[in-house]
N, C-alpha and C positions, 0 to 999 in steps of 0.2 A: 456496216461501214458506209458514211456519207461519201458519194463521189460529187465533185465539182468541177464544171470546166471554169479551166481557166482564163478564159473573159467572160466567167460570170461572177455576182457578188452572190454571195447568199445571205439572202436576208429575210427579217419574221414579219407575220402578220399574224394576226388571231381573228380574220373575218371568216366567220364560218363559210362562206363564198368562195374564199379561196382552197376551200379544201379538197382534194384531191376527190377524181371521179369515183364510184363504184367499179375494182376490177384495174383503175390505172398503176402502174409500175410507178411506186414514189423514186427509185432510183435511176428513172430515166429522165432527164431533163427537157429530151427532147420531146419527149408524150406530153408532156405535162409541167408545167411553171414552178408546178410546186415540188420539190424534190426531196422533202421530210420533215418530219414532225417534231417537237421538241413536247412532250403535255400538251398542252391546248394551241402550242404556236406552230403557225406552219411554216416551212423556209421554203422559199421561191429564188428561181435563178432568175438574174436580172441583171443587166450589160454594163458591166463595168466601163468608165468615164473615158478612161484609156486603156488600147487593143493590149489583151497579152501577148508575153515576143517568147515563151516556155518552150520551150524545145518537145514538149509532151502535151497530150493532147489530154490528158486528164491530171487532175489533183483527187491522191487518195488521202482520205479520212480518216484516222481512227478514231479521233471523236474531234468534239464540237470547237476546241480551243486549238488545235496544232495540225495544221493541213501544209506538209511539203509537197515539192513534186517530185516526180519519181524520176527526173533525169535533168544533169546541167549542162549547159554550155560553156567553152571556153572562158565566154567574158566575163562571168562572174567570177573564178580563181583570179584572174588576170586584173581584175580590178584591186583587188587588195593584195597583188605581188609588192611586196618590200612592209608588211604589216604583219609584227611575229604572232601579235595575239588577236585571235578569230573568235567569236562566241558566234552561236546559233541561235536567234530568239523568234520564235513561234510569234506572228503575228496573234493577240486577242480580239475576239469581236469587240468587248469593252475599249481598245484600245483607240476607236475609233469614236467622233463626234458627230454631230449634228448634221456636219455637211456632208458625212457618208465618205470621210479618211481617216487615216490615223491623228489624231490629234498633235499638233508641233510641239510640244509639253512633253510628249509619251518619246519623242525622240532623244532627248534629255535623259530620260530612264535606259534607253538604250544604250545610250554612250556610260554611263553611270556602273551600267553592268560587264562594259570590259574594259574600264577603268581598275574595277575591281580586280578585277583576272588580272591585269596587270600586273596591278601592285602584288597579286599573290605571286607572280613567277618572279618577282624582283626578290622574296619575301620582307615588302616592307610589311605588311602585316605583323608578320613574328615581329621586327623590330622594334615596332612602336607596342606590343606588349611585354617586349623587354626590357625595353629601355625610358618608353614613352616620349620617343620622339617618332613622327610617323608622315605620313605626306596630308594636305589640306587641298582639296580644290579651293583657289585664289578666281577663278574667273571662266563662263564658258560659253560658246557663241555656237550656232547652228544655220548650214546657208542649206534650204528645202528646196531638191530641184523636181520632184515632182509627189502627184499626194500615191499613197498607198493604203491600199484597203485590204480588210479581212474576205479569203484566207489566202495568207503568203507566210513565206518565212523568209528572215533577213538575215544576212552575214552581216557582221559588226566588230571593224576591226580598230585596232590603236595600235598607233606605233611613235615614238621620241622624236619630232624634225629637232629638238633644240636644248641644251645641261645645259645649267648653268651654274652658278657655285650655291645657291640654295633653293632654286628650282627646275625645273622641266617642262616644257611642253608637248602636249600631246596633240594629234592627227589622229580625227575619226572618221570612218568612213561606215555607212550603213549603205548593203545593197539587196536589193530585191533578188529573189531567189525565181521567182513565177516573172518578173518584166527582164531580169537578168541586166539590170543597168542602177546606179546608182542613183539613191532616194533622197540620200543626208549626207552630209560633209560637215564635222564641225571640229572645232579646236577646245583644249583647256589648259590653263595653265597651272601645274601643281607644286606648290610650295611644301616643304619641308619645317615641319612646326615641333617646337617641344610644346607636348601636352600642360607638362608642368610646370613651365614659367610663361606659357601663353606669348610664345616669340619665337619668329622663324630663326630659324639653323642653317647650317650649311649640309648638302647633300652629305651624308654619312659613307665615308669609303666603300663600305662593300656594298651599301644600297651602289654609288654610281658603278663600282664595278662590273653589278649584276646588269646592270645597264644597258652598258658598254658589249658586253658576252650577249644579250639577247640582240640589239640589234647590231647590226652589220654596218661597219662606216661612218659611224654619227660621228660628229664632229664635236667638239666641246666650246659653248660660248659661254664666256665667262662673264656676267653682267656684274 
């Protein structure tokens, strides 16, 4: 099991120079830079751009792609209070770019991903393979309020600020599980399409029904 502190990044080199002394503890970080190997690559701890705020002083590893931490703080639940649907997505090393963060691109995927969860508690899913009418992302923006690097994991929530008579918009919120503060903020607006004549529709009853029952108090505007 890889441990990590969390104001470190981990990251590879393959200079035989950086490889661990004869005799030194690869799982200490503090002995030694280098804190594990991968094949030929070595992973070095190295001081993340901004301080971690983790309530724990270490991140355990079961392997190389999903590193949580082992305890939260209030502000993370508290950030996505009134957002019915939460997914949990594992920061990837891939998921990051050149400048050593997650790429702004890869946020997009995230929102993408409880977009999905969404639609399946609403089950428009089912609907649209039974009737072939189903929801369409129309449009989707993302405001970055700070960068995030591997390893963390993010809560990623959506919730309806707005119905309308043939679409909805949606509130996403990604937050950091290791800074325990909000990463990403974005919106999208989802229109209701029949697959088969290529034209939006008007929200289907029990789609707005299921809506309406998952969240609490939305309002309905009707455009």
């Amino acid at each position: 099991m890889l441990r990590c502190s969390p104001n470190a990044l981990c990251s590879a080199t393959d200079r035989d120079d950086d490889a661990p002394s004869e005799g030194a503890d690869s799982n200490d970080f503090m002995s030694s830079r280098v804190i594990g190997r991968l094949g030929n690559v070595y992973l070095k701890a190295m001081p993340m751009a901004t301080p971690c705020e983790a309530n724990t002083d270490l991140l355990e590893c079961s392997n190389l792609d999903s590193c949580v931490t082992t305890s939260l703080g209030p502000d993370v639940t508290q950030s996505l209070d009134g957002y019915p649907v939460v997914i949990e997505v594992p920061v990837r090393w891939g998921d990051m770019d050149a400048f050593q963060h997650v790429n702004n691109i890869v946020y997009f995927q995230y929102f993408e991903g409880v977009r999905i969860e969404y639609f399946h508690r609403i089950h428009a899913m089912d609907h649209l393979r039974e009737t072939g009418v189903g929801p369409i992302l129309a449009s989707t923006q993302c405001r970055f309020r700070f960068p995030v690097t591997y390893p963390d994991t993010l809560l990623v929530g959506a919730k309806v600020t707005e119905l309308g008579e043939d679409r909805f918009t949606h509130r996403y919120l990604a937050v950091s599980q290791v800074h325990e503060k909000v990463a990403a903020a974005g919106d999208g607006v989802v229109v209701t399409f029949d697959y088969q004549t290529n034209q939006k529709v008007p929200i289907p009853a029990q789609i707005r029904q299921r809506i309406y029952e998952l969240e609490n108090g939305l309002k309905e505007n009707n455009r």
